[in-house]
C-alpha positions in Angstrom: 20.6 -48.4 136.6 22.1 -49.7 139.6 19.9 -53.3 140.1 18.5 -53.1 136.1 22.1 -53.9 135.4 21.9 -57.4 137.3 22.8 -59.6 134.7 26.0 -62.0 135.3 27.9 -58.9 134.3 30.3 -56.2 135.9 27.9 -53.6 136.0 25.1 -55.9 137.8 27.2 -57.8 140.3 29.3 -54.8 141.3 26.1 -52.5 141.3 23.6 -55.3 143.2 26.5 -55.3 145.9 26.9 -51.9 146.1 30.7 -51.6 147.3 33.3 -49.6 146.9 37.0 -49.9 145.3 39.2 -49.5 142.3 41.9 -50.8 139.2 44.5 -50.1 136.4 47.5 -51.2 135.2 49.4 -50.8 131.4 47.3 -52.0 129.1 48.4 -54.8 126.4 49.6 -53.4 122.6 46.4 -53.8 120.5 46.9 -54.8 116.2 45.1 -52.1 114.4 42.6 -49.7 116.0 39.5 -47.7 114.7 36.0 -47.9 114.2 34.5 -51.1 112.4 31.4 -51.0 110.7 28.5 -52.4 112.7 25.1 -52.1 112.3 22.6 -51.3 114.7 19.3 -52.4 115.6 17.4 -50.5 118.5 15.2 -53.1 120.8 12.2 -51.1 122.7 10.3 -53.6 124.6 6.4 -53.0 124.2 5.2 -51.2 127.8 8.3 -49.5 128.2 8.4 -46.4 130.4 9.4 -43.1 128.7 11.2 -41.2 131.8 15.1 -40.5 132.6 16.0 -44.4 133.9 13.1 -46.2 132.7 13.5 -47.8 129.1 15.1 -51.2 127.6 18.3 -52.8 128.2 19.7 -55.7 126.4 21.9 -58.3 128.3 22.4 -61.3 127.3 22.8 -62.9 123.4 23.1 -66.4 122.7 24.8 -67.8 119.9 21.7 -68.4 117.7 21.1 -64.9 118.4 18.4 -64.7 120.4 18.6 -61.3 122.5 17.1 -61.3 126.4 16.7 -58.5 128.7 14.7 -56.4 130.8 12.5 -53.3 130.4 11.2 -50.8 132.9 7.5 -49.7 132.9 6.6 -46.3 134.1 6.0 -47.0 137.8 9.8 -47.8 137.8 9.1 -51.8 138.4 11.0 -54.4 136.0 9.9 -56.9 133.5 11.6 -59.5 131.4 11.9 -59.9 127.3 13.3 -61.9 125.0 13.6 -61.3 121.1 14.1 -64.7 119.1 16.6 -64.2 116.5 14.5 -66.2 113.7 11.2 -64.0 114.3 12.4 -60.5 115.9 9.2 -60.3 117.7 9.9 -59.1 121.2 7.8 -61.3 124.2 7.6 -59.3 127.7 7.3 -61.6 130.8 6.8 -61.8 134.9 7.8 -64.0 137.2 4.1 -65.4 138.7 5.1 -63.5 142.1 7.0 -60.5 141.0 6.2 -57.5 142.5 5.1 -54.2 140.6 6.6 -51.4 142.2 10.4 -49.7 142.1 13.5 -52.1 142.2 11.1 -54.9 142.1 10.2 -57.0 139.2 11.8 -59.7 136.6 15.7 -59.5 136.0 16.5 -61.6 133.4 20.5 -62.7 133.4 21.1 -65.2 131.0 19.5 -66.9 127.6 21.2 -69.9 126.9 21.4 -72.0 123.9 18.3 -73.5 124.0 16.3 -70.2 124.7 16.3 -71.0 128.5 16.3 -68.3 130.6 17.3 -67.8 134.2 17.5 -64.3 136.5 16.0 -63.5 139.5 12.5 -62.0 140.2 12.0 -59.3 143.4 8.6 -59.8 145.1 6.0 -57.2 146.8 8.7 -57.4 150.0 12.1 -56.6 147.9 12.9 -60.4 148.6 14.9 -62.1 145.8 13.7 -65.5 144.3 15.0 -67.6 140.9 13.6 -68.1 138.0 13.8 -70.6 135.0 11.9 -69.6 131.8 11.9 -72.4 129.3 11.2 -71.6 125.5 7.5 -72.1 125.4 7.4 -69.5 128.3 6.6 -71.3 131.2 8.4 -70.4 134.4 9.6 -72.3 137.1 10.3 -70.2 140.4 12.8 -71.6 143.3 14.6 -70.8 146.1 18.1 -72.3 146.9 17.1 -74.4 150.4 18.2 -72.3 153.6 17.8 -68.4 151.6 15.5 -66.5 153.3 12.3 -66.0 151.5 10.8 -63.1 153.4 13.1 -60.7 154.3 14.1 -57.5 151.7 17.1 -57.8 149.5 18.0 -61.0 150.6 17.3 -64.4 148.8 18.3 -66.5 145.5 20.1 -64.7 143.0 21.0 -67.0 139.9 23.4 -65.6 137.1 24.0 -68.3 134.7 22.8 -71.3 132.8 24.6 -73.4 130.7 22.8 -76.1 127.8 22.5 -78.7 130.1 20.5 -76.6 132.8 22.7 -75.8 135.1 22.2 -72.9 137.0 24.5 -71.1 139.1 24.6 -68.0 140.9 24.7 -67.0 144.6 22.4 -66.5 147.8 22.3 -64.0 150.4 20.9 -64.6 154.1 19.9 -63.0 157.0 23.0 -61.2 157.6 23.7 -60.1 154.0 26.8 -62.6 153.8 27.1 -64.6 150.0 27.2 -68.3 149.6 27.6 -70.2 145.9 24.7 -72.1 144.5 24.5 -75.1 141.6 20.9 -75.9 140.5 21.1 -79.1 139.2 18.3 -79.8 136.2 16.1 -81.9 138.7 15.7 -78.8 141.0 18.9 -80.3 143.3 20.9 -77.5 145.1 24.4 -77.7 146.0 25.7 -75.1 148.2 29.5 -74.2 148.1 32.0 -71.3 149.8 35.7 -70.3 148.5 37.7 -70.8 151.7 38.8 -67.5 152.7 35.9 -66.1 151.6 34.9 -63.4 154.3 31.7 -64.2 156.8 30.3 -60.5 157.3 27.7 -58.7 155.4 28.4 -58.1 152.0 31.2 -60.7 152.2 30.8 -63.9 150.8 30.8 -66.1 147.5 29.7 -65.1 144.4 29.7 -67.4 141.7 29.0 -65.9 137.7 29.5 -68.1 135.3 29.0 -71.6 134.5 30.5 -73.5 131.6 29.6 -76.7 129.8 31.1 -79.6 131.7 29.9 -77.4 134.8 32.9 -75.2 135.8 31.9 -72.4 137.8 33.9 -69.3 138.2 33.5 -66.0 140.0 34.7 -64.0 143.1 34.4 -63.7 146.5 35.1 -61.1 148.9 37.2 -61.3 151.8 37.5 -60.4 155.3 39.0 -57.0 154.3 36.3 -56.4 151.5 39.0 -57.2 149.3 37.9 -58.9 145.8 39.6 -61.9 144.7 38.6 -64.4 141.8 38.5 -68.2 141.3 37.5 -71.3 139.4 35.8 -74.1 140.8 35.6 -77.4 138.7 33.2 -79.8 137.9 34.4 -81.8 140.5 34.1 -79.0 142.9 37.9 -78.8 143.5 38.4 -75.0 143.8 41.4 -72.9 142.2 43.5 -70.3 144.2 42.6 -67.5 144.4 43.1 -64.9 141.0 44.9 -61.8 141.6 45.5 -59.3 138.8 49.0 -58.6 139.4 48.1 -54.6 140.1 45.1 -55.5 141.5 44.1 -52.8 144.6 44.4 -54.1 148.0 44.4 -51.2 149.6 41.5 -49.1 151.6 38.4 -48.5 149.1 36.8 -45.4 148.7 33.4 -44.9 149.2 31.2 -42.2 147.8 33.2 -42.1 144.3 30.4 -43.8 142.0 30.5 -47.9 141.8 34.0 -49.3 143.0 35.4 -52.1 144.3 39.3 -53.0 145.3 40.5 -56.3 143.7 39.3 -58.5 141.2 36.4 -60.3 139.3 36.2 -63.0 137.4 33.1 -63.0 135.3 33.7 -65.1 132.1 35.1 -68.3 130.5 37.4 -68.1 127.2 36.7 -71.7 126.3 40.1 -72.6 126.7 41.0 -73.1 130.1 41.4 -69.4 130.9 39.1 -66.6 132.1 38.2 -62.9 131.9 37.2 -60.1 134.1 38.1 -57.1 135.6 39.9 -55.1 138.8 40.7 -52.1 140.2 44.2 -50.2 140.6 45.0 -48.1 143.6 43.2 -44.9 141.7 40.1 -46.5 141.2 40.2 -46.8 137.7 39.1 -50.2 136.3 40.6 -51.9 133.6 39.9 -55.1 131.9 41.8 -58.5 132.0 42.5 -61.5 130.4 43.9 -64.9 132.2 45.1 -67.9 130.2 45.6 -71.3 131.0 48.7 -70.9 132.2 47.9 -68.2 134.2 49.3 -65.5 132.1 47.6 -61.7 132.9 46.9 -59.5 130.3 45.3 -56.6 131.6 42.9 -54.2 128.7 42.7 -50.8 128.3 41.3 -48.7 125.1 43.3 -45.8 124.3 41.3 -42.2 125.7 39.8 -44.2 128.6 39.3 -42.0 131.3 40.7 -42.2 134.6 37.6 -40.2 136.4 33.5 -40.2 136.4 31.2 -43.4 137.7 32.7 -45.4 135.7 36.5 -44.6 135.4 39.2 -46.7 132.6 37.9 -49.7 130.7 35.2 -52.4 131.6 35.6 -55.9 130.3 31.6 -57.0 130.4 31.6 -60.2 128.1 34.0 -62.8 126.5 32.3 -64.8 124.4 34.7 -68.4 124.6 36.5 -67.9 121.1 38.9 -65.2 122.7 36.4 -62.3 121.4 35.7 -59.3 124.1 33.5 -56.4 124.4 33.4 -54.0 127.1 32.8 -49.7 127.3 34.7 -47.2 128.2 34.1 -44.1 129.6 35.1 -40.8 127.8 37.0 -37.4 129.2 33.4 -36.2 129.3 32.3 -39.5 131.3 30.5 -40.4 128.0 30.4 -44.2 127.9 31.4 -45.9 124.4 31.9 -49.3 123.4 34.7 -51.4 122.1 35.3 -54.8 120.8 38.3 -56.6 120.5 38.3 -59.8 117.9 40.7 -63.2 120.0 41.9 -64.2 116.7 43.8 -61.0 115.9 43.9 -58.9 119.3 42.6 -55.7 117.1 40.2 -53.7 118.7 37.5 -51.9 117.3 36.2 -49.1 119.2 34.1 -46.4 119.9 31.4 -48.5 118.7 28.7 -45.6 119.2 24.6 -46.4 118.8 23.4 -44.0 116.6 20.7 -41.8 119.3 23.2 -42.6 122.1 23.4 -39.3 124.2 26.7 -37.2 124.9 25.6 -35.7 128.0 24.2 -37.0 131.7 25.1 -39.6 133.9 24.6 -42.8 131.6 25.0 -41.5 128.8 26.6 -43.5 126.3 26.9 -46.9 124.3 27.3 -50.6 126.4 27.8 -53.6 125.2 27.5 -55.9 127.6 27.5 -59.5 126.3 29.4 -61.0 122.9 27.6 -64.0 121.9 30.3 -66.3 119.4 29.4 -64.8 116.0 30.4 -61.3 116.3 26.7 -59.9 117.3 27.0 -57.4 120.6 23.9 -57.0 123.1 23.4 -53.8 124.8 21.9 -50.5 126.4 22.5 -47.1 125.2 20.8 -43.8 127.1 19.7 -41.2 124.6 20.1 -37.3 125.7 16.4 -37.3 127.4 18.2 -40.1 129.9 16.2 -43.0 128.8 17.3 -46.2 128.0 17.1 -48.4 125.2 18.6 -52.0 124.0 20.2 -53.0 121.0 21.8 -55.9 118.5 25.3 -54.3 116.8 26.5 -56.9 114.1 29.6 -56.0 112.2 29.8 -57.2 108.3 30.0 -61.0 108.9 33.3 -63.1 107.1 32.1 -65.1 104.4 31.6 -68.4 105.0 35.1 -71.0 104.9 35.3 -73.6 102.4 36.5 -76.8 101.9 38.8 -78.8 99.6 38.3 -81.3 98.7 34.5 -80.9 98.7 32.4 -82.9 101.5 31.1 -86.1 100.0 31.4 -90.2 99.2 35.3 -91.1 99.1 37.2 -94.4 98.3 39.9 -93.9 100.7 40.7 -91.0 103.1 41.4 -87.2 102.6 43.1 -84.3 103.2 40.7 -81.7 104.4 41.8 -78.2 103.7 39.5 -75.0 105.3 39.9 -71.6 103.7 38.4 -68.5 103.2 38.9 -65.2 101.9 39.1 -62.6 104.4 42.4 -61.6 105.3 44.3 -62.0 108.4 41.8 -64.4 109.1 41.6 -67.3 111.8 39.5 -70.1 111.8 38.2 -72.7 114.6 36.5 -76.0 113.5 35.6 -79.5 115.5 34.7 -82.8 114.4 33.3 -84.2 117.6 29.7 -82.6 116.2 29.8 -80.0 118.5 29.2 -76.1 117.5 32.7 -74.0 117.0 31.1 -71.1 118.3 30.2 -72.2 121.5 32.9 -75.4 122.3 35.7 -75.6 124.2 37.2 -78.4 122.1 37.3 -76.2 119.1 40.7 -75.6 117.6 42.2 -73.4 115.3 42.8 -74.4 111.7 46.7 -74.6 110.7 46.9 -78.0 108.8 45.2 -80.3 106.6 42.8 -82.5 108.5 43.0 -86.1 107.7 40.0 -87.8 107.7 40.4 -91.5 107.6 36.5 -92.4 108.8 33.7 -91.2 107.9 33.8 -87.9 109.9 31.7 -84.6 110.0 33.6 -81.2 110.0 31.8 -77.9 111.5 34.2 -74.2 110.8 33.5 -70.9 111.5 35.7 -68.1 110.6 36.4 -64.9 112.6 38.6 -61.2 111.2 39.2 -58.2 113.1 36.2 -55.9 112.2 34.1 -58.3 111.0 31.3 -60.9 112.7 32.2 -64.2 112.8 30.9 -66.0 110.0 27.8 -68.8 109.7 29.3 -72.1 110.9 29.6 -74.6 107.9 29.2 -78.1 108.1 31.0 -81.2 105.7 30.7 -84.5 105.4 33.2 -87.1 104.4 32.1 -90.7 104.0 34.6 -93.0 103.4 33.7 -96.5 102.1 36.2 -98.9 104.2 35.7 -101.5 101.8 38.3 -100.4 99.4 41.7 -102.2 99.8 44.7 -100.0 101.0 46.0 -97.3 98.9 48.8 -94.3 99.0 48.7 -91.5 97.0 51.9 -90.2 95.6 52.6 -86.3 94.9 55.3 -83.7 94.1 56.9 -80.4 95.1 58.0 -78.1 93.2 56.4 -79.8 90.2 59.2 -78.1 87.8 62.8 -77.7 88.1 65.3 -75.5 86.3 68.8 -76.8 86.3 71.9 -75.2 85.2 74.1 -77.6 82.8 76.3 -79.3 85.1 74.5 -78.1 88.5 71.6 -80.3 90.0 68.5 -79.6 91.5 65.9 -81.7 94.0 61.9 -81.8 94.5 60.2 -83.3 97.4 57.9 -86.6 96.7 55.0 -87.6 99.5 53.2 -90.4 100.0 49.8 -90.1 101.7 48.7 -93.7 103.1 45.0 -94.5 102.4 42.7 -96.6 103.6 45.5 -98.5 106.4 48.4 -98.8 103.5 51.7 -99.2 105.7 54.1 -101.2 102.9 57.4 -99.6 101.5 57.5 -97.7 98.8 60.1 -97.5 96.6 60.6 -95.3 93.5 62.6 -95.1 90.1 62.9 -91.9 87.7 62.5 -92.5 83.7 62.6 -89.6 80.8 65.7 -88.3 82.2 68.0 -86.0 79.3 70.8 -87.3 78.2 73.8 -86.9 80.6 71.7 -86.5 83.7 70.9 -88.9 86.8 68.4 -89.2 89.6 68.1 -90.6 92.8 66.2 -90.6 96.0 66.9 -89.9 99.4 65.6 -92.4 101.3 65.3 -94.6 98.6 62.5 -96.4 100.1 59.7 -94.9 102.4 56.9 -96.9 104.4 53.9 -94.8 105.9 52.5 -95.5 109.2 49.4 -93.8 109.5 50.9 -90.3 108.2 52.4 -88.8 105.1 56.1 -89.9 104.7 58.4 -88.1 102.4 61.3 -88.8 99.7 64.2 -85.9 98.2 64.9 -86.7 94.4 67.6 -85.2 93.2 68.5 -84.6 89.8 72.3 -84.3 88.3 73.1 -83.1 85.5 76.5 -82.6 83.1 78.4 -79.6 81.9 79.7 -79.5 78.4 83.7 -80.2 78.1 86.1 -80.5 74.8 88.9 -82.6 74.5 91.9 -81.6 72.1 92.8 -84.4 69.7 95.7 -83.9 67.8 96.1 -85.7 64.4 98.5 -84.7 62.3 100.0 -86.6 58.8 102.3 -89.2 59.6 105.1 -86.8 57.4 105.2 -84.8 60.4 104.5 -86.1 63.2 108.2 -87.1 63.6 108.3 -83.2 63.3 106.2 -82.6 65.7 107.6 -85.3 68.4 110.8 -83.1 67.9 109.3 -79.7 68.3 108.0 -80.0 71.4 110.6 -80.9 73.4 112.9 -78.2 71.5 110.1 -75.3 72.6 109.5 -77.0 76.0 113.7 -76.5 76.7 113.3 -72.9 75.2 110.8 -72.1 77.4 112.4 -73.6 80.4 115.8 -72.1 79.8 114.1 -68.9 79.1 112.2 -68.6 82.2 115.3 -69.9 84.2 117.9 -67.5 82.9 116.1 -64.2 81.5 119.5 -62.5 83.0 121.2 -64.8 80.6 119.4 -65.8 77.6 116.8 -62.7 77.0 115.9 -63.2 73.7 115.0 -67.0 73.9 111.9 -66.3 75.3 110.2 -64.3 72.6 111.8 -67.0 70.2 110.2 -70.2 72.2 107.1 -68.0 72.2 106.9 -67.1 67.9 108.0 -71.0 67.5 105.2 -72.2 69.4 102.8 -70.2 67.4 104.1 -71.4 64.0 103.7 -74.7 65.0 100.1 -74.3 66.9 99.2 -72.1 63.3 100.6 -75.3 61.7 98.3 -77.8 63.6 95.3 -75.6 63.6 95.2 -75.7 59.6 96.1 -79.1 59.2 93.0 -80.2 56.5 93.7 -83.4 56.8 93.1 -83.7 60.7 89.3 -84.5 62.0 87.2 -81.4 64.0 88.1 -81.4 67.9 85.9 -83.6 70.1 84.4 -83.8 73.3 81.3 -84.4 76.1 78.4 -81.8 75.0 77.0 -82.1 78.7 73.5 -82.5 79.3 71.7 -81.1 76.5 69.5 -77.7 76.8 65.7 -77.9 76.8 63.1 -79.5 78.5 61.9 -82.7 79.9 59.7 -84.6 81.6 60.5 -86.8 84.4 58.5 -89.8 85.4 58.9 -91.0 89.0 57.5 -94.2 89.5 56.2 -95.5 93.3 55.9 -99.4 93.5 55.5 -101.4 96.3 56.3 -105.3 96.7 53.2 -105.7 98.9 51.1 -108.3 97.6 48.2 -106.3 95.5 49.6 -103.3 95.9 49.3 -100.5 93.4 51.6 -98.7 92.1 51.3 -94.7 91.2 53.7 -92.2 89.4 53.8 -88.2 89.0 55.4 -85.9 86.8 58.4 -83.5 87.4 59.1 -80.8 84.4 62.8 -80.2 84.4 64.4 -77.4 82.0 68.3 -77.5 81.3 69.8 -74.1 80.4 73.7 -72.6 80.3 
């Protein structure tokens, strides 16, 4: 298992160097937990050998889904496959000048894109050389200029390719010491070291991964045979060094299964940050992710177990959209897998391939590489010991829509991206690149305008799910239509309490370059009611601008209107002058006129009993308010430009008490 596992992961780096050290820290609060439903497929290469340690393992996916790995035959030697997604017919290669016999053979470490596939080959005298399969299988073997060619376990060991060809990966010479490699796609070498990087054997630079633009990231291994991890641009300006905050430093520990002290730095998360994992002071590993801002978040799956070969949690694969997969290892030193979805932080685990065994040294499920789309690569040992690859895919997302549909347009939209899983997230990119594989994909939050004729690509990603098929619309927009807004409402009803008011938001969405004032004017308003607008006049500059109406309204009142016969109004004029002295004097001098009170009180009654039946007076009279019911409101948009349209929208208003 030990050099089968050479593949750009933690298992094959850590194994191929064969050191010794450890890692663990708290691990980060996960959403949700449990098994998701995945479905397995077993991959058995053709020529595989049927003994404890011989078999298939899967490791590497790219994200059209083509799965590459390596077998091994019964002599113990190994050999190269790779399983196109759009066939599922497994092809078994050899490097021309691989050897036949134990630990020698084809490793494959990495399919990219394309189908390209780079790994290293070991010949009849344990030497390592490179190797650059192309899609219509023909390989292309080098050697990094300076590696020795002749000399056992020592030579060209490439890791990673990315679309445009690049390789990277590192070299080992004479004296067992590491040095970085680029392979550019004209077979032109650059040769690189971290400074600090230690100069004694096993010491050295070991680049993993290499990203688009030609990033490179990995680790290197210091003077102390500590671990340490860095970035090194396209430029070739390195980072400093990366240190998991509880990262070991300490003495390692030789003789307690595959260890390490420090950290590694094995993958890219698209967005300026990276993955990998380190060792505490125990020995235990646990998993880690780095952002941009160099903010550590270290991984751990609830049950992992602190002892065995494999102790805590190992971080194998990111796949650039945030997603992880990794395995565990169990109180039994079973090895199960787990998943962990960027968009939601919920991870899924065990993932368990149905055959895996529960007993022996390997036993157990590993993922070891997430390819953008949900699908995991991997190797599970049944309970006989031998191995065998698979493809997990997890019920995919359905596929995001969007509104308005792709199509011919007379002025510029809006673009909204849905779908119906929930808790959802989704990425998209208009530069034509794929969303499951770019860096410049980012997440959908708000409507896209599109103002040109502009292609939109989406994919959407849930916790427990695969990643859906990437979609792809298409908005042309004829630029020969003169400038335009578009003129809308919210809420598009109101209900207003007599006398209270109420507002609604109006926006105006600029089309086609339109960048005049707008101004607007309410009609169909009830009786008793007002409107008016807050600006009162917008202009749009290239984004949606924005207007408050608000609506006013009156409250019924009554107004008492006293018109008595002209016989007694002199009467009157006399009463209330009497009853407004009675009422004074009583409230004055209730210690000296108690009883006027009650009399002021019984006249003013006769006399309002008096006016109340008057039949010759007219009904009382007053403002009714704002009448009850319901209306529609026009609100009209005008602009003075010259040849400027005008537009209007509805608001439904309801009066009540």
């Amino acid at each position: 298992m030990a050099i089968v596992c050479l593949a750009g992961t933690a298992f094959g780096v850590v194994s191929l160097l064969r050191v010794s050290t450890t890692s663990a820290t708290p691990g980060r609060p996960q959403a949700g937990g449990g098994t998701a439903t995945y479905s397995f497929t077993t991959i058995d290469a053709p020529g595989v050998g049927k003994f404890a340690l011989q078999g298939t393992l899967g490791v590497t996916n790219n994200a059209q889904g083509d799965v590459a790995g390596v077998f091994i035959s019964n002599s113990y030697a190994a050999h190269g496959f790779v399983r196109p997604a759009a066939t599922g017919t497994i092809s078994t290669f050899d490097a021309p000048n691989a050897g036949i016999n134990m630990t020698q053979g084809t490793f494959v470490a990495k399919i990219e894109i394309g189908g390209n596939i780079t790994g290293m080959y070991a010949d009849s005298n344990n030497a390592y050389h490179g190797f650059l399969r192309a899609p219509d299988g023909t390989i292309t073997e080098f050697d990094v200029p300076g590696a020795p060619t002749t000399i056992g376990h020592r030579g060209t060991i490439p890791l990673s390719i990315n679309a445009a060809l690049q390789i990277t990966g590192f070299y080992v010479d004479a004296n067992a010491v590491r040095h970085g490699f680029i392979r550019a796609p004209d077979a032109t070498f650059t040769t690189f070291d971290f400074p600090g990087a230690g100069a004694g054997p096993t010491q050295g630079t070991m680049p993993v991964k290499i990203n688009g633009p030609g990033g490179v990231m990995g680790f290197y291994v210091d003077g102390n045979q500590v671990f340490h991890g860095f970035v090194r641009n396209a430029k070739g300006t390195f980072s400093v060094p990366i240190d998991a905050p509880n990262a070991s430093t300490g003495p390692g520990a030789p003789g307690k299964g595959i260890r390490f002290r420090g950290t590694i730095v094995h993958s890219f998360d698209g967005l300026g940050g990276v993955a990998g994992i380190y060792t505490d002071a125990s020995l235990v590993f646990h998993g880690f992710l780095m952002s941009a801002s160099s903010v550590f978040t270290s991984i751990d799956v609830p049950g992992a177990s602190t002892t065995g070969v494999f102790p805590g949690t190992l971080l194998t694969s990111e796949d650039g959209l945030g997603d992880v997969t990794g395995a565990y290892s169990d109180a039994n030193g079973v090895e199960h897998g787990f998943a962990i979805a960027g968009s939601t932080n919920t991870i899924n685990f065990p993932l368990d391939a149905p055959g895996a065994g529960a007993v022996g040294l390997f036993a157990g499920t590993v993922p070891l590489s997430i390819n953008g789309t949900g699908e995991l690569v991997g190797t599970y040992a049944d309970a006989s010991g031998l191995f065998h690859g698979f493809l997990a895919t997890a019920s995919a997302v359905a596929a995001p829509t969007f509104s308005p549909l792709p199509g011919t347009y007379s002025s510029p939209q809006s673009v909204t991206i849905s779908d119906t899983a929930p808790n959802s997230a989704i990425f998209f990119t208009t530069d034509g690149t794929s969303p499951a594989t770019s860096a410049s994909a980012q997440q959908f939050s708000a409507p896209i305008p599109v103002n040109s004729t502009e292609t939109i690509q989406a994919i959407a990603g849930a916790a427990g799910f695969a990643n859906s098929a990437i979609v792809s619309g298409t908005y042309t927009i004829n630029s020969s239509t003169p400038p335009d807004f578009q003129v809308s409402v919210s809420p598009a009803t109101l209900t207003i309490a007599a006398g209270q008011s109420g507002t609604a938001t109006f926006t105006v969405t600029p089309q086609n370059g339109f960048n005049s004032a707008v101004n607007f004017a309410c009609s169909g308003l009830p009786a008793e009611a007002a409107c008016g607008f807050n600006p009162s006049s917008v202009t749009p500059n290239g984004a949606p601008v924005t207007t408050t109406l608000t609506v006013s309204t009156t409250a019924p009142s009554a107004a008492l209107h006293l018109s008595a016969p002209s016989s007694q109004r002199l009467a009157y004029a006399f009463a209330f002058p009497i009853l407004a002295l009675l009422f004074g004097i009583g409230a004055s001098r209730r210690q000296a006129f108690p009883c006027l009170l009650p009399i002021a009180f019984l006249a003013f009654l006769v006399l309002a009993s008096g006016l109340a039946s008057c039949g010759s007076s007219p009904p009382p009279s007053g403002n009714a308010g704002t009448p009850l019911g319901t209306d529609t409101v026009s609100v009209s948009a005008s602009s003075s430009a010259a040849g400027s349209p005008n537009h209007s929208a509805s608001l439904t208003i309801t009066i009540t008490h």
